[in-house]
C-alpha positions as YAML, in Angstrom:
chain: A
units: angstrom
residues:
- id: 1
  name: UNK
  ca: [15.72, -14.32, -19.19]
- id: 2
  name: UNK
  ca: [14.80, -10.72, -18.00]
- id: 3
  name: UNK
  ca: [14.77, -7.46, -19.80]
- id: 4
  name: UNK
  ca: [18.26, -5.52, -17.88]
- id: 5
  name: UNK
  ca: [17.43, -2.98, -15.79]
- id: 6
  name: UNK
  ca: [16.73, 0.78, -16.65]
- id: 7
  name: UNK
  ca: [18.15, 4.33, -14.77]
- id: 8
  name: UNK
  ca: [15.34, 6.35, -13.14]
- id: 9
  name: UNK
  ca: [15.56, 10.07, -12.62]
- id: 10
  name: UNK
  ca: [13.50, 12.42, -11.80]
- id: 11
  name: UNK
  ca: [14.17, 16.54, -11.30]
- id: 12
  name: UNK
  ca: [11.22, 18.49, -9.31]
- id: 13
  name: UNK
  ca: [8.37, 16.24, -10.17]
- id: 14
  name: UNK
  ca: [5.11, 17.36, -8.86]
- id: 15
  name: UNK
  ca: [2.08, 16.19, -8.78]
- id: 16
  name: UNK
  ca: [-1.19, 18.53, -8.13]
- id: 17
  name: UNK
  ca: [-4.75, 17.36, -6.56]
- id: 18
  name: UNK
  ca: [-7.56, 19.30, -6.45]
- id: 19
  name: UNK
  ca: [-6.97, 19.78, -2.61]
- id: 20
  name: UNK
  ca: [-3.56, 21.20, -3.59]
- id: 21
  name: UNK
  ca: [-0.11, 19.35, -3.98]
- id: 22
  name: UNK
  ca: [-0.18, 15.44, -3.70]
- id: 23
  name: UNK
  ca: [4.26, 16.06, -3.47]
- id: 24
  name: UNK
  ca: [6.46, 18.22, -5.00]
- id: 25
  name: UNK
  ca: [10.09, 19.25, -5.96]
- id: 26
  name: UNK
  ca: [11.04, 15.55, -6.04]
- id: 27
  name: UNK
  ca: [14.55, 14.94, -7.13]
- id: 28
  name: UNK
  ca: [16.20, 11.26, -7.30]
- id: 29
  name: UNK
  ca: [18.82, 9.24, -9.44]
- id: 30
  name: UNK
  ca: [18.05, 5.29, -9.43]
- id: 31
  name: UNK
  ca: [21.05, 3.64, -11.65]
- id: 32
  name: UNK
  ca: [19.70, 0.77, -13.79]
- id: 33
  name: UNK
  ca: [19.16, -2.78, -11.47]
- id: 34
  name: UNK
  ca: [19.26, -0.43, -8.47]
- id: 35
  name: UNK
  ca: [16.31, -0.24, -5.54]
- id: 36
  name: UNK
  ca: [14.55, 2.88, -4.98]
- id: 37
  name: UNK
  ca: [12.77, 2.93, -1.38]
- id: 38
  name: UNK
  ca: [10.01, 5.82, -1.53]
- id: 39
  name: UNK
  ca: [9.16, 5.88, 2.47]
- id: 40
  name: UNK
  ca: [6.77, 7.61, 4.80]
- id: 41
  name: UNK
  ca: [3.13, 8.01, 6.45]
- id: 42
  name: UNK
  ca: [-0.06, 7.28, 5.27]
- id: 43
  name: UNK
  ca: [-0.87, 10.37, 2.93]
- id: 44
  name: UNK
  ca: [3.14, 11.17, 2.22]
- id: 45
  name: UNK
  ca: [1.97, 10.91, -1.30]
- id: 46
  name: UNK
  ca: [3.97, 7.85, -1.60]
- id: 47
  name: UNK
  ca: [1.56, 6.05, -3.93]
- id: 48
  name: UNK
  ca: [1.23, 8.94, -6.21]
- id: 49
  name: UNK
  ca: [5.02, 9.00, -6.82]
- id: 50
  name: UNK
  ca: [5.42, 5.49, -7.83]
- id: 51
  name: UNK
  ca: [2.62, 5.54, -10.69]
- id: 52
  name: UNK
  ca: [3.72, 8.70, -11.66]
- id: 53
  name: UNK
  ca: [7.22, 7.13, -11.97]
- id: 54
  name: UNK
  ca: [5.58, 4.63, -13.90]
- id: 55
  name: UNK
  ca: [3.82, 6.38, -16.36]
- id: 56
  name: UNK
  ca: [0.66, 5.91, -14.52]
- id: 57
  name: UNK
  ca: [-0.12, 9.46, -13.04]
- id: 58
  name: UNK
  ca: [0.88, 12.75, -15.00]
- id: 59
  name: UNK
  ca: [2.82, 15.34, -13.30]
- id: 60
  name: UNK
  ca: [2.11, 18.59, -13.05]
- id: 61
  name: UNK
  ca: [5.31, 19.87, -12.97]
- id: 62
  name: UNK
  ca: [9.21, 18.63, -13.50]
- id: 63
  name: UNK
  ca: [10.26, 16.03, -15.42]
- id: 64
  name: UNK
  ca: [10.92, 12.12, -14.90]
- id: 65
  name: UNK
  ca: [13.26, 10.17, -17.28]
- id: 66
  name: UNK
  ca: [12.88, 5.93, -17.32]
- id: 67
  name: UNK
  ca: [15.10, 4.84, -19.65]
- id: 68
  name: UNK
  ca: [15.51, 6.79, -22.63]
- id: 69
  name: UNK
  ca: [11.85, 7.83, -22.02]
- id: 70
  name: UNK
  ca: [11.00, 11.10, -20.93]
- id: 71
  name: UNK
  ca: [7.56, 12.07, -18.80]
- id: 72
  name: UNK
  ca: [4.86, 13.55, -19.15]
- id: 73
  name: UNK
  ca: [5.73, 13.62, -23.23]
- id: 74
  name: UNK
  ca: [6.25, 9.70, -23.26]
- id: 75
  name: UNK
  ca: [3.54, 8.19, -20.92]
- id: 76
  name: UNK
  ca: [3.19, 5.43, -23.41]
- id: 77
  name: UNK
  ca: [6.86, 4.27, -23.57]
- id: 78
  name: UNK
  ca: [7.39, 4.36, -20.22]
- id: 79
  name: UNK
  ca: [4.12, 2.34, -19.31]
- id: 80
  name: UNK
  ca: [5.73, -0.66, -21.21]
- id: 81
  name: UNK
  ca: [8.89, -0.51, -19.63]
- id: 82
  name: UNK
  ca: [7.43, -0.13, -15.59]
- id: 83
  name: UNK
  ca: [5.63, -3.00, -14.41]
- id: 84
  name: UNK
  ca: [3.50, -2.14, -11.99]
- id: 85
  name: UNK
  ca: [2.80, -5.21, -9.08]
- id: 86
  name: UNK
  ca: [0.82, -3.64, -6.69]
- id: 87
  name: UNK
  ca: [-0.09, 0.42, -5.83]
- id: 88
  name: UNK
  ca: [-3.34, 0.12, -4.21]
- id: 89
  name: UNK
  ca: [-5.93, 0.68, -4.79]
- id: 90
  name: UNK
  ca: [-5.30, 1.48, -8.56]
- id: 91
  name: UNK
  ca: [-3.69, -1.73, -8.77]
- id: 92
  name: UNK
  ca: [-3.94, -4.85, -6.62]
- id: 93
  name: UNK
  ca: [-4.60, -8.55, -6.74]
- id: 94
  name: UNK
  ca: [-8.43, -9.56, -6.32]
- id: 95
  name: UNK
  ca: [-7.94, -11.44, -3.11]
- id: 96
  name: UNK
  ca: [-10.89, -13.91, -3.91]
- id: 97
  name: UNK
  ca: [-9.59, -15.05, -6.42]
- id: 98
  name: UNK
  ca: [-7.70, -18.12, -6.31]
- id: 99
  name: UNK
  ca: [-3.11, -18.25, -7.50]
- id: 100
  name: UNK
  ca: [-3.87, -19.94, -10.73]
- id: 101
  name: UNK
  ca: [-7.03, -17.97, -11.33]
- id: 102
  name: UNK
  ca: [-4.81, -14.83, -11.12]
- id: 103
  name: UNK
  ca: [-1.39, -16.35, -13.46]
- id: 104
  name: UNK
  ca: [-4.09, -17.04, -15.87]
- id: 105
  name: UNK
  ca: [-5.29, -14.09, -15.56]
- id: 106
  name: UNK
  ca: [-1.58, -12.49, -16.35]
- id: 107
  name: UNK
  ca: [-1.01, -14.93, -19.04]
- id: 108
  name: UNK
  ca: [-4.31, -13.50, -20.97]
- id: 109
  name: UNK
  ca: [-4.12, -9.92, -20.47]
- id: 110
  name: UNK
  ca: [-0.27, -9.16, -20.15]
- id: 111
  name: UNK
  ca: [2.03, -10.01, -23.71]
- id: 112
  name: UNK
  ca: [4.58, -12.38, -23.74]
- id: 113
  name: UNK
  ca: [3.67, -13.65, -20.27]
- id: 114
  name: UNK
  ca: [3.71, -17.10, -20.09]
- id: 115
  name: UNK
  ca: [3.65, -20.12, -16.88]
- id: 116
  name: UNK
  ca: [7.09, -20.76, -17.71]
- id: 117
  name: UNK
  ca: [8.01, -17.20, -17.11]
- id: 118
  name: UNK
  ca: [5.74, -17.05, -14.16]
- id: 119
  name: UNK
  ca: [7.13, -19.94, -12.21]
- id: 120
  name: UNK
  ca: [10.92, -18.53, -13.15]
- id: 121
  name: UNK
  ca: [9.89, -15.73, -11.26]
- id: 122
  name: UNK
  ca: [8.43, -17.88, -8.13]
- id: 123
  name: UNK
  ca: [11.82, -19.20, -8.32]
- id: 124
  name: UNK
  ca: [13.73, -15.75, -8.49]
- id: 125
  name: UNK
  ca: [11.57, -15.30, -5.21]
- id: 126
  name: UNK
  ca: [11.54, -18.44, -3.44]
- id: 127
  name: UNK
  ca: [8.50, -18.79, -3.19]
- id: 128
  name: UNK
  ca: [6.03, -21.84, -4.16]
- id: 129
  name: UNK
  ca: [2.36, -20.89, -3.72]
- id: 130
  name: UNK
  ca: [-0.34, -23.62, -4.34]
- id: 131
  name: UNK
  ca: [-2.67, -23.10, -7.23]
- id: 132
  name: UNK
  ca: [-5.67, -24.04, -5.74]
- id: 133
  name: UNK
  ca: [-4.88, -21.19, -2.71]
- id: 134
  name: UNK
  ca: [-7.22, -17.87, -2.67]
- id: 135
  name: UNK
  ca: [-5.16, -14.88, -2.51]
- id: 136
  name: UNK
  ca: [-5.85, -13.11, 0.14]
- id: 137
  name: UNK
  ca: [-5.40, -16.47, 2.35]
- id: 138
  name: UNK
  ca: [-1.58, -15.86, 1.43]
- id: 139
  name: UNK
  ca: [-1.10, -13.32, 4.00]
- id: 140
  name: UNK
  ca: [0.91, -10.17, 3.76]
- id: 141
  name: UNK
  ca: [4.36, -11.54, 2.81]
- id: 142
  name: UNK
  ca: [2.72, -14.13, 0.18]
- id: 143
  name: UNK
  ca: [0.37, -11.78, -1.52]
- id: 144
  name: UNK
  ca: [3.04, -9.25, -2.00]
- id: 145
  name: UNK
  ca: [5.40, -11.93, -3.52]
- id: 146
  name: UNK
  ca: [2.96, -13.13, -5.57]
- id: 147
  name: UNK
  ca: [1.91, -10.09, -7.13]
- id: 148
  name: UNK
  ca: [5.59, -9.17, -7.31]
- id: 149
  name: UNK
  ca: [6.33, -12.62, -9.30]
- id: 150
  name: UNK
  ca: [3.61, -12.26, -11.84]
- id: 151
  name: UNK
  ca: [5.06, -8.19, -12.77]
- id: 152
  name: UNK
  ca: [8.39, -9.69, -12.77]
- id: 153
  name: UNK
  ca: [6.91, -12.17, -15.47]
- id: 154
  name: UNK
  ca: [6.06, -9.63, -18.09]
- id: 155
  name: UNK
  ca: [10.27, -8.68, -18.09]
- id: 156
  name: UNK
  ca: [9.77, -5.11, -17.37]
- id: 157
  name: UNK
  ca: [12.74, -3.21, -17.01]
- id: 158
  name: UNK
  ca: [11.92, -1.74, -13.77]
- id: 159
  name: UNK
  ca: [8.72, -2.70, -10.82]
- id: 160
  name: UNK
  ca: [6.94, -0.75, -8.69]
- id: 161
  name: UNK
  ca: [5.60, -2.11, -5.82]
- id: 162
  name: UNK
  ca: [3.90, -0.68, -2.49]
- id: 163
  name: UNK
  ca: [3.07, -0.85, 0.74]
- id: 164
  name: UNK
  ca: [5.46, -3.35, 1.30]
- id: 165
  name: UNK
  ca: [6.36, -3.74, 5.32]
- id: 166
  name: UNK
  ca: [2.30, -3.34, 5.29]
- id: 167
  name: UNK
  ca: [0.81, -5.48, 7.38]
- id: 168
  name: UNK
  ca: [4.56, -7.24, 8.46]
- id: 169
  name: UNK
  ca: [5.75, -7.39, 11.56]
- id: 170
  name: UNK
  ca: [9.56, -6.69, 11.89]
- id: 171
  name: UNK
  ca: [10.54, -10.14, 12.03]
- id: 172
  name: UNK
  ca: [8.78, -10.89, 8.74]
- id: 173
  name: UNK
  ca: [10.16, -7.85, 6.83]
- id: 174
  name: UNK
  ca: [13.81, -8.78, 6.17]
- id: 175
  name: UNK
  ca: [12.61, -12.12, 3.96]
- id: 176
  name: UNK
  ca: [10.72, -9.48, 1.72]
- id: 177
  name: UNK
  ca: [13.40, -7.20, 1.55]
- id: 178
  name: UNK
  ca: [15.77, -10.22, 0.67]
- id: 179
  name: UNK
  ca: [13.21, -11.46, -2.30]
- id: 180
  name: UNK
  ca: [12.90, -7.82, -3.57]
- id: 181
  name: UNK
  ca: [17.11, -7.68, -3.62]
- id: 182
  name: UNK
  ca: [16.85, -11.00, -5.74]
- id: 183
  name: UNK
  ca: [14.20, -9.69, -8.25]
- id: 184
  name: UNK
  ca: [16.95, -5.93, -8.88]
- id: 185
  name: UNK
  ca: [19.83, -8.58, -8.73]
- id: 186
  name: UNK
  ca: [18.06, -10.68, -11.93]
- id: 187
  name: UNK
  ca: [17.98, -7.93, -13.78]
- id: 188
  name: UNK
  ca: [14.91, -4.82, -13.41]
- id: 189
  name: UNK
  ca: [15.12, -1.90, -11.12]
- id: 190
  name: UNK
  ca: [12.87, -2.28, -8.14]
- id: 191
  name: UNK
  ca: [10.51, 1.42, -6.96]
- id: 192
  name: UNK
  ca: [9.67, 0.19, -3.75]
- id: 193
  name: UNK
  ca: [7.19, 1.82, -1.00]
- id: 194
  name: UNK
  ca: [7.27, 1.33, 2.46]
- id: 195
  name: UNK
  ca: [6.69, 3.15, 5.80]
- id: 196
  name: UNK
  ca: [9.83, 2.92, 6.96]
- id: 197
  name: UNK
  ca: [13.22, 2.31, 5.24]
- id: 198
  name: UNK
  ca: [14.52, -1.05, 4.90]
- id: 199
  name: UNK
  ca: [18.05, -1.98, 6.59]
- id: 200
  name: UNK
  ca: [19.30, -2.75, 2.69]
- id: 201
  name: UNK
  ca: [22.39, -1.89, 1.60]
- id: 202
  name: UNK
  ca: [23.04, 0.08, -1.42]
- id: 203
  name: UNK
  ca: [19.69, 1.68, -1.99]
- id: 204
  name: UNK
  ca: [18.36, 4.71, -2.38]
- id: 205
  name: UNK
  ca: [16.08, 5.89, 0.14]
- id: 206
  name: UNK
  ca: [13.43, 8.88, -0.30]
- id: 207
  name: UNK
  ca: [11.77, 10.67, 2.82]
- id: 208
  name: UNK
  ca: [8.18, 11.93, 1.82]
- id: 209
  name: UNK
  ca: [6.75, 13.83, 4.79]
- id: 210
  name: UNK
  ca: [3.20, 14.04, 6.27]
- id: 211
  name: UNK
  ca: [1.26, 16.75, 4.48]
- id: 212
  name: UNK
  ca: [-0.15, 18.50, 6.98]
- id: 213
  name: UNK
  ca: [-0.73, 22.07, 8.39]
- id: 214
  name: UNK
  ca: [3.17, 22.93, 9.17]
- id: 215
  name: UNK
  ca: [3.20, 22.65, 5.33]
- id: 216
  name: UNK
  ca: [0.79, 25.34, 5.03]
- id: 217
  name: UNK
  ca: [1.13, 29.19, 4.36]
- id: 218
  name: UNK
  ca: [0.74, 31.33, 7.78]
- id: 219
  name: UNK
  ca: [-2.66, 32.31, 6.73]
- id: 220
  name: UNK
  ca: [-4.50, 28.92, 5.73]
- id: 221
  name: UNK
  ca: [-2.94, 27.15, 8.94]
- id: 222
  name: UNK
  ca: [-4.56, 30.01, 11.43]
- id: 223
  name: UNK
  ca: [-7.55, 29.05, 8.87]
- id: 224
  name: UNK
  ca: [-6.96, 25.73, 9.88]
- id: 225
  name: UNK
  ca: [-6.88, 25.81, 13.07]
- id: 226
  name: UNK
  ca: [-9.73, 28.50, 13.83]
- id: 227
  name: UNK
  ca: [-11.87, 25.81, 12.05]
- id: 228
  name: UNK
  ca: [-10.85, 22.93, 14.76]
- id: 229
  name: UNK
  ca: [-11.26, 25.02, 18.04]
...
């Protein structure tokens, strides 16, 4: 059994690096069991979004609600709610390890996660790896899974996972897609990230842009561009 999905909001989050803005002025509405795809290029801030939708990166400005929970005030809350299956390179499977080296690991460090709850969720994702397999021999599709199956374990009420048409060629991406819609279908709300958006029905899709120069104010672009002639 899985915990039911939660509602994700978020009005003008921002997030601030010490190069300047990572994004800002987000706003998005993800109902409860609903899939949130967060797309665009390397350096969109992409990553940053999702862990700061999870409790995992504070904002600098606006406000996030998951759940009941508000951020920044309820960081804590909200971390045990959002599962978190991969958001590299803060979080990712060690691939040298082998699959039952890395559901052990789950079962140890993660409450209430158990095999039984682990294989449930290979079977929420069709998907049967062998024990004795290292990780990163999975490939792209398998490593995601797996890392999604052993979040979807601890019964989170939503998942965040990246980068995940990285590495995939088309053909390969619709299966993915398809596993993802099974896992918001059983029950948590899935924060996806992705280059481009997914032909899924029924989502909600998020366009985070490039930051670049065209993003800068008239005098630090000339800067800019003094500095590369």
């Amino acid at each position: 059994m899985t915990a039911a999905g939660v509602d994700v909001v978020a009005r003008g989050a921002s997030v601030r690096g010490p190069r300047g803005p990572v994004f800002e002025g987000v706003d998005l509405d993800v109902p409860a069991g609903g899939l949130l795809a967060v797309h665009g290029p390397a350096g969109s801030g992409r990553t940053s979004l999702l862990l700061a939708l999870a409790g995992r990166m504070r904002l600098s400005g606006g406000a996030v609600r998951v759940g009941g929970h508000v951020l920044p005030a309820e960081g804590r809350r909200v971390r045990r709610v959002v599962a978190v299956a991969r958001a590299a390179p803060a979080v990712a499977l060690e691939g040298r390890l082998r699959v039952r080296e890395v559901m052990t690991e789950r079962c140890l460090t993660s409450p209430g996660v158990t095999e039984r709850r682990i294989r449930e969720a290979f079977g929420t994702l069709d998907i049967a790896p062998r024990r004795a397999d290292l990780v990163e021999d999975l490939g792209p599709a398998g490593g995601l899974l797996l890392a999604t199956a052993l979040a979807l374990a601890e019964q989170p009420g939503a998942l965040v996972v990246d980068d995940v048409d990285a590495g995939l060629p088309p053909d390969a991406q619709p299966p993915v897609w398809q596993a993802l819609e099974r896992v918001r279908n059983d029950g948590p709300t899935v924060l996806a990230g992705c280059l481009q958006p997914p032909p899924v029905p029924g989502l909600t899709a998020l366009l985070l842009p490039r930051r670049s120069r065209d993003r800068l104010p008239a005098d630090k672009a000339a800067a800019r561009e003094d500095a590369d002639t």
